[in-house]
C-alpha positions as CSV (number, residue, x, y, z in Angstrom):
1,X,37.6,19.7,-14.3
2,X,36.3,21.7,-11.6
3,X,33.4,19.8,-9.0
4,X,31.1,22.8,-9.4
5,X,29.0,21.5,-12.2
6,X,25.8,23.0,-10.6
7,X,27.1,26.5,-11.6
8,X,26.1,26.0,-15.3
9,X,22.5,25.3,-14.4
10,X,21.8,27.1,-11.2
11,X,22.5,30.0,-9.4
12,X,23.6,29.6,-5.8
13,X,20.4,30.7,-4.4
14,X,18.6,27.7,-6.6
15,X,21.5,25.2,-5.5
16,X,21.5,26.1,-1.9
17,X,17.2,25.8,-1.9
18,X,17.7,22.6,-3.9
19,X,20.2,20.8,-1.3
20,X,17.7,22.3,1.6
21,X,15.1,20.4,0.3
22,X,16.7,16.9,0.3
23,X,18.2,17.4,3.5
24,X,14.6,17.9,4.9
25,X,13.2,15.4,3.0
26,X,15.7,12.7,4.3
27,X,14.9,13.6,8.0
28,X,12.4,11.4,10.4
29,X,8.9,12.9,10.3
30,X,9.2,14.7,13.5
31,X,12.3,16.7,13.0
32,X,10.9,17.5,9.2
33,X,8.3,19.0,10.5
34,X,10.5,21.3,12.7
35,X,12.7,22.2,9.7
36,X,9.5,22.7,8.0
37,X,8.2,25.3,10.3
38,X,11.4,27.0,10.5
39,X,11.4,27.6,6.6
40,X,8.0,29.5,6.6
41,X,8.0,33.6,7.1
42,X,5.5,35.8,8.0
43,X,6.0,39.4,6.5
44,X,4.7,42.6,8.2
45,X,5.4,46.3,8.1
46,X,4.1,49.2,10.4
47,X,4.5,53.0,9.3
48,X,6.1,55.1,12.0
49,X,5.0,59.3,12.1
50,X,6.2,61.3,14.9
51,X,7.7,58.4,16.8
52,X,4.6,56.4,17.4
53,X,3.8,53.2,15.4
54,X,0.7,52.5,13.6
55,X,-0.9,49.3,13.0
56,X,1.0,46.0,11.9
57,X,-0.2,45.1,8.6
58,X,0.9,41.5,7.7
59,X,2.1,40.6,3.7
60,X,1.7,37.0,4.2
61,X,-0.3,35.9,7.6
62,X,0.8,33.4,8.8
63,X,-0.7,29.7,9.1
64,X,-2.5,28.6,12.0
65,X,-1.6,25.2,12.8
């Protein structure tokens, strides 16, 4: 019987955001926070014409802490 159970019910992208989860939630408050931070994304994009870039639009801002 193979150990990969998982692979019935999840993808890998749901396992791996699964197992990310518990590992931050079993960390002290202070490095959870860290690991927190490090997991949000802030998503921007800037046309280029004629080698010059225009203005940085942003997706998502991001949070201000």
């Amino acid at each position: 019987m193979s150990g990969a159970i998982w692979r019935q019910h999840f993808t890998f992208n749901k396992y791996s955001q699964i197992a990310a989860r518990a590992v931050r939630q079993s960390l002290v408050e202070a490095e959870r926070l860290k690991a927190e931070k490090r997991g949000d994304t802030a998503l921007k994009y800037q046309k280029w014409e004629n080698g010059q870039g225009g203005q940085q639009v942003h997706f998502n801002p991001p949070k201000e802490d």
